[in-house]
PyMOL CGO cylinders between C-alpha atoms (Angstrom):
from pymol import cmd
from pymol.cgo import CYLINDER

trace = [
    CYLINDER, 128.45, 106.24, 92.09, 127.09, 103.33, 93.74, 0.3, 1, 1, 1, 1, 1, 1,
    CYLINDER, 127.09, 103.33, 93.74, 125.38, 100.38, 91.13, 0.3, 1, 1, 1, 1, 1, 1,
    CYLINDER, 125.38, 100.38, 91.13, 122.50, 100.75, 93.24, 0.3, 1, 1, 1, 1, 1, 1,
    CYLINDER, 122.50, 100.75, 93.24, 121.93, 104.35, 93.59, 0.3, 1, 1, 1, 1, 1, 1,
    CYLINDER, 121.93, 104.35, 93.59, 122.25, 104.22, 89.47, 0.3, 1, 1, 1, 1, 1, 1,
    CYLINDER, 122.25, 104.22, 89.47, 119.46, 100.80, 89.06, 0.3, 1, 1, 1, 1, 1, 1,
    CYLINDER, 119.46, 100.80, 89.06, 117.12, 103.16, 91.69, 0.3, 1, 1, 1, 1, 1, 1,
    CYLINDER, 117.12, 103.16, 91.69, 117.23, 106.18, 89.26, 0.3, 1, 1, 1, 1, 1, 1,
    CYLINDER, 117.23, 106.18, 89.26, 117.31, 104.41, 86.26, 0.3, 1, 1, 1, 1, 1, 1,
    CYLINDER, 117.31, 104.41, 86.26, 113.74, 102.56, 87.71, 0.3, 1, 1, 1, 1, 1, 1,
    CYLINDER, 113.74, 102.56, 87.71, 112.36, 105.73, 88.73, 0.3, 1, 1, 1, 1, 1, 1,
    CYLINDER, 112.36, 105.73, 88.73, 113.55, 107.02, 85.40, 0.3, 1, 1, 1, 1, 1, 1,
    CYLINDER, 113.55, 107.02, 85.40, 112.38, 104.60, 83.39, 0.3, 1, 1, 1, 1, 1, 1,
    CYLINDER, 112.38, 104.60, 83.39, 109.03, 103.95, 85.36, 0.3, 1, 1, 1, 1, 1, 1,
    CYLINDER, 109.03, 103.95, 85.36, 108.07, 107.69, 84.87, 0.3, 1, 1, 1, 1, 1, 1,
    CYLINDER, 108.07, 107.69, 84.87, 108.89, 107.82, 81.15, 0.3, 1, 1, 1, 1, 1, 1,
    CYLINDER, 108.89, 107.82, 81.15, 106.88, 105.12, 80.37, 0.3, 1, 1, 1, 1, 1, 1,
    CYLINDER, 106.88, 105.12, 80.37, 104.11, 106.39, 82.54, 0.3, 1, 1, 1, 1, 1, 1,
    CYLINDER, 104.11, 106.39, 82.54, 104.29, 109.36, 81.50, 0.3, 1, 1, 1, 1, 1, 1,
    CYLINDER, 104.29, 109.36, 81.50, 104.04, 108.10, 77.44, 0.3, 1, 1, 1, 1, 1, 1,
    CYLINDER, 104.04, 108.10, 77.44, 100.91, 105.93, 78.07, 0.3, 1, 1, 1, 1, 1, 1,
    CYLINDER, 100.91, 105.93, 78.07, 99.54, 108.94, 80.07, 0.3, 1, 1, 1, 1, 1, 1,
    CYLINDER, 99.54, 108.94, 80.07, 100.00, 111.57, 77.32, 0.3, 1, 1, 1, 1, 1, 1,
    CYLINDER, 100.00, 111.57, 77.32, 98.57, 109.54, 74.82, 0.3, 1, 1, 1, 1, 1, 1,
    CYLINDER, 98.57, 109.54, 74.82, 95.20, 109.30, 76.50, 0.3, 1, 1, 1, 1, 1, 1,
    CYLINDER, 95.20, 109.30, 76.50, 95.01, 111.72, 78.68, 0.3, 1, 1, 1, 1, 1, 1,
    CYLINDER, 95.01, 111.72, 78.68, 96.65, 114.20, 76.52, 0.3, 1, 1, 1, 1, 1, 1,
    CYLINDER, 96.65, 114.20, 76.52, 98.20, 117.16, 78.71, 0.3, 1, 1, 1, 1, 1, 1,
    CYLINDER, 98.20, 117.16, 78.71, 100.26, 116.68, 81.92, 0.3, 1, 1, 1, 1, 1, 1,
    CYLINDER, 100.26, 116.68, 81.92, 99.22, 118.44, 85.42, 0.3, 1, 1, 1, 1, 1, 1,
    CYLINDER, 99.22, 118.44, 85.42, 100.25, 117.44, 88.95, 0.3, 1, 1, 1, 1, 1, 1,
    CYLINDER, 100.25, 117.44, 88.95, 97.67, 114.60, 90.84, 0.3, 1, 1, 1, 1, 1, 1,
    CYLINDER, 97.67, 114.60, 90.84, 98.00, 112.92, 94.50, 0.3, 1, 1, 1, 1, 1, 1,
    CYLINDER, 98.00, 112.92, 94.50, 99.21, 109.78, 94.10, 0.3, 1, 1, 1, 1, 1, 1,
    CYLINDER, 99.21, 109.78, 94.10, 103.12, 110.64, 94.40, 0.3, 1, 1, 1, 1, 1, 1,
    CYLINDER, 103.12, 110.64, 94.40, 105.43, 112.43, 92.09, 0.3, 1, 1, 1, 1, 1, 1,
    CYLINDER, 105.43, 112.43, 92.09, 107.36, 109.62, 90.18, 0.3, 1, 1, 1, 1, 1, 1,
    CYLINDER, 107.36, 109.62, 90.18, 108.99, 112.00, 87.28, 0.3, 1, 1, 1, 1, 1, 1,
    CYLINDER, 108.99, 112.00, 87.28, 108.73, 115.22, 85.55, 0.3, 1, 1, 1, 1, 1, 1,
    CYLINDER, 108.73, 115.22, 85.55, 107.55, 115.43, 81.47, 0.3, 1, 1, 1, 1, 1, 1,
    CYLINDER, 107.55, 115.43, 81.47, 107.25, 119.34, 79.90, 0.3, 1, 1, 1, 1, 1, 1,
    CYLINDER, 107.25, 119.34, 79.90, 107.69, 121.03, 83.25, 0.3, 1, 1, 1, 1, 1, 1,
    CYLINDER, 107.69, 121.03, 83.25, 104.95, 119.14, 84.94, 0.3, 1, 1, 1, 1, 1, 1,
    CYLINDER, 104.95, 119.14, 84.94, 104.84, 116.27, 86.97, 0.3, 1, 1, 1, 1, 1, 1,
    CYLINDER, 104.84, 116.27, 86.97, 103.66, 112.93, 86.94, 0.3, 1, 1, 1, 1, 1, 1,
    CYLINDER, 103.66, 112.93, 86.94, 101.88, 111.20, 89.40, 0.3, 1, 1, 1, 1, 1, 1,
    CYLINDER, 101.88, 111.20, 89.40, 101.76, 107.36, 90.03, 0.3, 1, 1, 1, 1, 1, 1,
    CYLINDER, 101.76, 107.36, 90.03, 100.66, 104.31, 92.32, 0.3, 1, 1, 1, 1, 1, 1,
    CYLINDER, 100.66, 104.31, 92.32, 101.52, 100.64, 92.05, 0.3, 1, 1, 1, 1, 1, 1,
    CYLINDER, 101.52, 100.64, 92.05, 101.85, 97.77, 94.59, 0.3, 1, 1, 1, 1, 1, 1,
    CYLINDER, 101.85, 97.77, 94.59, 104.69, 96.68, 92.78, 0.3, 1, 1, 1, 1, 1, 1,
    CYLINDER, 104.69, 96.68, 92.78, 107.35, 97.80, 89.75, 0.3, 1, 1, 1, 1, 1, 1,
    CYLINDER, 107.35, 97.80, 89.75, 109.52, 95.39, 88.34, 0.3, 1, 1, 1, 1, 1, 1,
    CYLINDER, 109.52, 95.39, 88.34, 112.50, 96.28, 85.98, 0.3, 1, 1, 1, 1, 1, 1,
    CYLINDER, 112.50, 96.28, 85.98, 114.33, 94.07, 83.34, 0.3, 1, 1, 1, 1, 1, 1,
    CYLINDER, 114.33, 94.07, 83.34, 117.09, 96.30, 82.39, 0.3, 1, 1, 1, 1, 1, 1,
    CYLINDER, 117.09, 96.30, 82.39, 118.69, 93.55, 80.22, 0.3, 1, 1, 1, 1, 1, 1,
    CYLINDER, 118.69, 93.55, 80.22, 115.50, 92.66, 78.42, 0.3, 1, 1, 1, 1, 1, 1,
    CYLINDER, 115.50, 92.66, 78.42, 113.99, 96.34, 78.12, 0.3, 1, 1, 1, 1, 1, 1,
    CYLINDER, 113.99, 96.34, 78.12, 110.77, 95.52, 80.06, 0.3, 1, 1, 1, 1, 1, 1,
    CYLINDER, 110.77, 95.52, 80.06, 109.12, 97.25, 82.86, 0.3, 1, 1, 1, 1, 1, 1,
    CYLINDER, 109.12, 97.25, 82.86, 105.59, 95.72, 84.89, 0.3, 1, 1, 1, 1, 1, 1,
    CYLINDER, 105.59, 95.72, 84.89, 103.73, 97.82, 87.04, 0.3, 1, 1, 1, 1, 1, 1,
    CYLINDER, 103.73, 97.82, 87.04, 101.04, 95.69, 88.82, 0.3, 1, 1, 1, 1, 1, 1,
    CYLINDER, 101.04, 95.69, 88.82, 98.49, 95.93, 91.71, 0.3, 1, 1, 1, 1, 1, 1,
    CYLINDER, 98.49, 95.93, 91.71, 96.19, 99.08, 91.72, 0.3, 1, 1, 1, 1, 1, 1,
    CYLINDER, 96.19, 99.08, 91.72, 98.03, 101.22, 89.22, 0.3, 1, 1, 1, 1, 1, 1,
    CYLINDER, 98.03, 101.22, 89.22, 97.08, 104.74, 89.12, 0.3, 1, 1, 1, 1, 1, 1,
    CYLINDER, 97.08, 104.74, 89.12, 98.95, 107.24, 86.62, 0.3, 1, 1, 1, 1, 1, 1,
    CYLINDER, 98.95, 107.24, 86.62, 97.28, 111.16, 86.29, 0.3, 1, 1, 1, 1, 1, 1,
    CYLINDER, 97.28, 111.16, 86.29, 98.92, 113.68, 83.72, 0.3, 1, 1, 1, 1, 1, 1,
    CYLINDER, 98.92, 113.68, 83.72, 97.43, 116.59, 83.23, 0.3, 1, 1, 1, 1, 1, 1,
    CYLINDER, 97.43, 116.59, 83.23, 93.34, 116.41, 82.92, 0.3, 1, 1, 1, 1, 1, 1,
    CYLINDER, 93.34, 116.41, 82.92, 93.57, 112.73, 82.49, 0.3, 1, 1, 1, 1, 1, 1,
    CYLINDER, 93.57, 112.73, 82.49, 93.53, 109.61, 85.22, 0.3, 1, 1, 1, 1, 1, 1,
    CYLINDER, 93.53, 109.61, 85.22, 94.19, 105.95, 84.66, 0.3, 1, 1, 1, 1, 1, 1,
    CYLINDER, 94.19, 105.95, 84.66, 93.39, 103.33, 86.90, 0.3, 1, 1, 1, 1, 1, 1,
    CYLINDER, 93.39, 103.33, 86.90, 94.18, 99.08, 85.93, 0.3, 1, 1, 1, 1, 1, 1,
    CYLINDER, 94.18, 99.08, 85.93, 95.52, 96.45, 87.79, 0.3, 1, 1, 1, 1, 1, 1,
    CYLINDER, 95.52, 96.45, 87.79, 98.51, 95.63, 85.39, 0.3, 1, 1, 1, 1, 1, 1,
    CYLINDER, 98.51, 95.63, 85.39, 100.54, 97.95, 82.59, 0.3, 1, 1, 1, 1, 1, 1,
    CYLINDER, 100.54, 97.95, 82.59, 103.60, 95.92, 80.91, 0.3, 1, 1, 1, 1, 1, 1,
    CYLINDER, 103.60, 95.92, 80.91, 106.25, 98.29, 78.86, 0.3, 1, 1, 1, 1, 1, 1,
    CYLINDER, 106.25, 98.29, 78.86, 109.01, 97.75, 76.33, 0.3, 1, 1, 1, 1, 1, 1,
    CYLINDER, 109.01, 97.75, 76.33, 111.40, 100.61, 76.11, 0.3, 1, 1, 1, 1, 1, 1,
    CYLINDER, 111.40, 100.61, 76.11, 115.08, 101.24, 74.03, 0.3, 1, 1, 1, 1, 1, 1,
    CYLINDER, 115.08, 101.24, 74.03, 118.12, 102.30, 76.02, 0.3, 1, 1, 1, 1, 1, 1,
    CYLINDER, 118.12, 102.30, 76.02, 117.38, 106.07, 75.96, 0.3, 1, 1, 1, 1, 1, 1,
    CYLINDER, 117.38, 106.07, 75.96, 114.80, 105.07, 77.88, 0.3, 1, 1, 1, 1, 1, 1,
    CYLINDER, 114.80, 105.07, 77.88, 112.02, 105.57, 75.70, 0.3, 1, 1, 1, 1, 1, 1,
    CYLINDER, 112.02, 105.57, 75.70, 108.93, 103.61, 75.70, 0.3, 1, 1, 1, 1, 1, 1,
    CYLINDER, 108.93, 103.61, 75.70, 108.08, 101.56, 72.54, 0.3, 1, 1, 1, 1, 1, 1,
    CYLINDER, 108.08, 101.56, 72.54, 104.88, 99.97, 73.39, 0.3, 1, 1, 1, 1, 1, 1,
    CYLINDER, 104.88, 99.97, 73.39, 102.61, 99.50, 76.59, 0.3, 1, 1, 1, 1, 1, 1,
    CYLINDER, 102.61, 99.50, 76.59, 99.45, 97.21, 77.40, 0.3, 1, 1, 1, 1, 1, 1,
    CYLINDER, 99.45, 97.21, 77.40, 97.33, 97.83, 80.66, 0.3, 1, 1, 1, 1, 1, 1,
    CYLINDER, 97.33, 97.83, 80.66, 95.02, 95.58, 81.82, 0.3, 1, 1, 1, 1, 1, 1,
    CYLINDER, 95.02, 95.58, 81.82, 92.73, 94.33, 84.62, 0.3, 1, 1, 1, 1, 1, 1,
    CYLINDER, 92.73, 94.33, 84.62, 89.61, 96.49, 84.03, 0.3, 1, 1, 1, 1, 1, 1,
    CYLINDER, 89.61, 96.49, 84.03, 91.28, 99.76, 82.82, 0.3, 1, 1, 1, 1, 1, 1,
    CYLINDER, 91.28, 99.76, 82.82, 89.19, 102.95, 83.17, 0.3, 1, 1, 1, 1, 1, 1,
    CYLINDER, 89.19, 102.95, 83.17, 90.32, 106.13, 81.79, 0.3, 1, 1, 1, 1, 1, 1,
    CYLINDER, 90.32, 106.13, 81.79, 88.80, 109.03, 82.52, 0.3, 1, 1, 1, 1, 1, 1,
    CYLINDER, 88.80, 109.03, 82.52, 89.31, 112.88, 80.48, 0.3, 1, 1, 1, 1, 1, 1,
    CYLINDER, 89.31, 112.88, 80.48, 87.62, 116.33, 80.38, 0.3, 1, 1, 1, 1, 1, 1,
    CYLINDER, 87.62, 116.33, 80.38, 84.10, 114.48, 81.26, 0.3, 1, 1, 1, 1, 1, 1,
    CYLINDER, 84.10, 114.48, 81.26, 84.82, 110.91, 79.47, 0.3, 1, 1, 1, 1, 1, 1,
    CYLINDER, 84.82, 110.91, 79.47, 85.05, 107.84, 81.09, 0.3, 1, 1, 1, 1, 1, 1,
    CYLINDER, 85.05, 107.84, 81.09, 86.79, 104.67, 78.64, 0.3, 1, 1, 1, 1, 1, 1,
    CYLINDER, 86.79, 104.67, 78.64, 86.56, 101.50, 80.47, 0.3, 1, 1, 1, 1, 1, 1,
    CYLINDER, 86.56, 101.50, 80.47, 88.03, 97.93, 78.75, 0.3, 1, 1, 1, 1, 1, 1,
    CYLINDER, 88.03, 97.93, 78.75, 89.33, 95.10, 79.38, 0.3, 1, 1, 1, 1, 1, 1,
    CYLINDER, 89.33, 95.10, 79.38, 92.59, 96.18, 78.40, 0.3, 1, 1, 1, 1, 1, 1,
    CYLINDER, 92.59, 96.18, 78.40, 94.50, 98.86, 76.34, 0.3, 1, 1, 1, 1, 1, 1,
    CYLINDER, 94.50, 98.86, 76.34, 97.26, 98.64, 74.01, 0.3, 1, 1, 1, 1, 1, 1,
    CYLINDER, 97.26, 98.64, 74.01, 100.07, 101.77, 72.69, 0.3, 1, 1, 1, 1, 1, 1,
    CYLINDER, 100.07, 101.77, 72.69, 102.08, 101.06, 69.88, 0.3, 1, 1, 1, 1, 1, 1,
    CYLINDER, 102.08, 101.06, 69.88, 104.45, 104.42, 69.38, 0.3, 1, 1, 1, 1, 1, 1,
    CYLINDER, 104.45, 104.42, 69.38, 106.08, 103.54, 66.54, 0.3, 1, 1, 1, 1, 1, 1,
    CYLINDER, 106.08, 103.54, 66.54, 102.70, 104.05, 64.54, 0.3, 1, 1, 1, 1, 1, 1,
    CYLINDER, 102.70, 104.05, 64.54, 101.11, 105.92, 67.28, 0.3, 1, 1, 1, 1, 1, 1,
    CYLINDER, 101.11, 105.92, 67.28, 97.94, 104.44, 67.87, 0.3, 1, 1, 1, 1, 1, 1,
    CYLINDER, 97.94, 104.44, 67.87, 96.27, 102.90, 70.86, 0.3, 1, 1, 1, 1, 1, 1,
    CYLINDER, 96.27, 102.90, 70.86, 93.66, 100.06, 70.88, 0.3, 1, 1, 1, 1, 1, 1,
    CYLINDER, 93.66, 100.06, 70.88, 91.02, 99.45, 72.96, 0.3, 1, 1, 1, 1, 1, 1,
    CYLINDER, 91.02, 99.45, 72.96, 89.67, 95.70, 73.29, 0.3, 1, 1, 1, 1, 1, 1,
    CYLINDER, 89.67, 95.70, 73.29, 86.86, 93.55, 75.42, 0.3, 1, 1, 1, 1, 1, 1,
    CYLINDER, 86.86, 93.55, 75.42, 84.06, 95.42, 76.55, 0.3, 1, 1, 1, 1, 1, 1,
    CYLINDER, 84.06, 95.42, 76.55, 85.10, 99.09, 75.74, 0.3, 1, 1, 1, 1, 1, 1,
    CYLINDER, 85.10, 99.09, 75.74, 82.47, 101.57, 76.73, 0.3, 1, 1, 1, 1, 1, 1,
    CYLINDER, 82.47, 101.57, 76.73, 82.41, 105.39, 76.27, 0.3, 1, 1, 1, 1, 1, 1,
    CYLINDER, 82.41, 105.39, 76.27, 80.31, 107.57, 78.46, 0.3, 1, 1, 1, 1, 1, 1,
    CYLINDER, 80.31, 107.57, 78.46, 79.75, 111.11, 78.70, 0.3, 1, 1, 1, 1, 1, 1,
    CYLINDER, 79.75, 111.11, 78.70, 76.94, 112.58, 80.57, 0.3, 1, 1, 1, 1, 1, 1,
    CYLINDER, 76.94, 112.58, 80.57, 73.64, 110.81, 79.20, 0.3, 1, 1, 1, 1, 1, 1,
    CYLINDER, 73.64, 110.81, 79.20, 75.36, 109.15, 76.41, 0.3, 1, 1, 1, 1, 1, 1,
    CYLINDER, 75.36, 109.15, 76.41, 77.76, 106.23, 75.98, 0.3, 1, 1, 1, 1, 1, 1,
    CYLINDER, 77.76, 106.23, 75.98, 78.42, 104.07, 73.22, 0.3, 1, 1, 1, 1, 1, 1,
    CYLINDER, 78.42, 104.07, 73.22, 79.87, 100.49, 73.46, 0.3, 1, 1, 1, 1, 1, 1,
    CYLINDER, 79.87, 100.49, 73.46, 81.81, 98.76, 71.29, 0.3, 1, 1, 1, 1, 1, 1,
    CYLINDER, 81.81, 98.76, 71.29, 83.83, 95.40, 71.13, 0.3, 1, 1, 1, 1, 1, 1,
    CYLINDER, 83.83, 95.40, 71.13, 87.08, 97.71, 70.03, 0.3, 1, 1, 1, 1, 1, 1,
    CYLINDER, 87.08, 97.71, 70.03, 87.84, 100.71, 69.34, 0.3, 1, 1, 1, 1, 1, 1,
    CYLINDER, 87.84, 100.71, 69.34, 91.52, 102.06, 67.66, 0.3, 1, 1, 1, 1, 1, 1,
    CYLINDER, 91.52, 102.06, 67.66, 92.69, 105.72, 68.13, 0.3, 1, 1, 1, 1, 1, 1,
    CYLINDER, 92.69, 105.72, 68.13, 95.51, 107.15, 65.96, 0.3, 1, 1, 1, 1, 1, 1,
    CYLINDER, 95.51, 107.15, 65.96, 97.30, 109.54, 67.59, 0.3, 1, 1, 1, 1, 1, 1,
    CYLINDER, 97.30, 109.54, 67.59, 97.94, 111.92, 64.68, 0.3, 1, 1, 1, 1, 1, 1,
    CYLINDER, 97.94, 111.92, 64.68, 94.80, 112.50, 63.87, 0.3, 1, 1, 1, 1, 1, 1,
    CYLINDER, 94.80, 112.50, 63.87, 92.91, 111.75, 66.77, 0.3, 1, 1, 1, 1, 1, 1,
    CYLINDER, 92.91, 111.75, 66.77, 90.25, 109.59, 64.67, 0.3, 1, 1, 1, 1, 1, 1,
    CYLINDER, 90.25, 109.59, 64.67, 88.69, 106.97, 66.31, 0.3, 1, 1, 1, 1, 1, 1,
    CYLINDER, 88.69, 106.97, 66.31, 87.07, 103.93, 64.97, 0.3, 1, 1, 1, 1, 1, 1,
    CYLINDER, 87.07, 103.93, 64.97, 84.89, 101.75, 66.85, 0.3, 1, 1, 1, 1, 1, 1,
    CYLINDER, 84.89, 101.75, 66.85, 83.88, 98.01, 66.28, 0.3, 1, 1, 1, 1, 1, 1,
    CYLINDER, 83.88, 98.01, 66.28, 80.35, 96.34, 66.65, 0.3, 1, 1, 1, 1, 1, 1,
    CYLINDER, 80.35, 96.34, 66.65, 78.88, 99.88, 67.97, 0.3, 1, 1, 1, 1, 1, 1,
    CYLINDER, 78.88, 99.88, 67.97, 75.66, 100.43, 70.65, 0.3, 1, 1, 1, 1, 1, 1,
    CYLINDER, 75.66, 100.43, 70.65, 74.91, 103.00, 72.35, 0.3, 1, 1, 1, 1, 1, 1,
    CYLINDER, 74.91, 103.00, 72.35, 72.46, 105.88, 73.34, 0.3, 1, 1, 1, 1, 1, 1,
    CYLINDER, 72.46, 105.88, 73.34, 73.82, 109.19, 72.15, 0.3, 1, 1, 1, 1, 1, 1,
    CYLINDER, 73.82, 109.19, 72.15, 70.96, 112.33, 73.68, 0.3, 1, 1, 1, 1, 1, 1,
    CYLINDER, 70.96, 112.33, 73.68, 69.71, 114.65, 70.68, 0.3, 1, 1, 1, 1, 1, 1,
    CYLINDER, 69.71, 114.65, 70.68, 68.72, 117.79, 71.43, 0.3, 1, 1, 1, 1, 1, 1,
    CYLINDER, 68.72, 117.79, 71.43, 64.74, 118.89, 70.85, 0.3, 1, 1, 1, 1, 1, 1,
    CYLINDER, 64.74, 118.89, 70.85, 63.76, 120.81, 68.13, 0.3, 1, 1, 1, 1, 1, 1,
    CYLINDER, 63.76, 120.81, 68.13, 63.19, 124.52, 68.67, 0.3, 1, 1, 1, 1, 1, 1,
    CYLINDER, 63.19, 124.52, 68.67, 59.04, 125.73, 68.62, 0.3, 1, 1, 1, 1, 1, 1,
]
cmd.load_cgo(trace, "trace")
């Protein structure tokens, strides 16, 4: 086998594991979306767009840049920018998108400035100008941290408008 037929599958590998991490962990279940297949998780694929992938194979990095797109399951990403450290297996270690990311799952939109997944202590952070919005209400905040395991979420410096329903008569 060729060295470069094995760096080509090791990028796609590696770009759709890592994909496929920051996906599940905020968009939580994977289903098939139009951008182009780039690697299957559980069965079910993963679909991504970038301008532009580069691979450090030495290093353990990956950088997807230029209108990044990644949809698993119910949930789409878009940014301009995601950065990934991965071991040899490849698994990913930690990820940070940025350049305006929006988020959007089962009805809520996330915007920030930029996103960051640890996976060691499987939590993600949200950071400049995060807003939530679902229907009517959104709330705003200047962070906001989401542990994976127990799918809390704690916001910094909170606003928002949040609709109540009317008392019955």
């Amino acid at each position: 086998m060729s060295r470069i037929g094995s760096t080509k599958r090791n990028r796609t590998a590696l770009a759709g594991v890592a994909l496929a991490l920051v996906a599940a962990v905020l968009l939580e279940r994977p289903v098939p979306a139009n951008a182009g297949t780039l690697g299957v998780i559980e069965g079910q694929t993963l679909d991504v767009g970038a301008d532009k992938l580069n691979v450090d194979i030495e290093k353990g990095t990956a950088t997807l840049e230029g209108h990044v797109a990644a949809t698993l399951g119910d949930m789409h990403v878009d940014c301009s920018r995601i950065e990934l450290k991965y071991d040899e297996a490849p698994k990913v270690k930690w990820a940070k998108g940025s350049g305006g990311v929006t988020a959007k799952l089962k009805g809520i939109e996330a915007t920030a400035a930029t996103f960051e997944v640890d996976v060691a202590h499987r939590s993600i952070k949200l950071s400049g100008g995060v807003k939530l919005s679902r229907g009517r209400g959104w709330v705003t905040a200047d962070t906001a941290a989401i542990d994976i395991n127990t799918r809390k979420v704690t916001l910094e410096d909170v606003k928002g408008s949040i609709p109540v329903q009317a008392p019955e008569r």
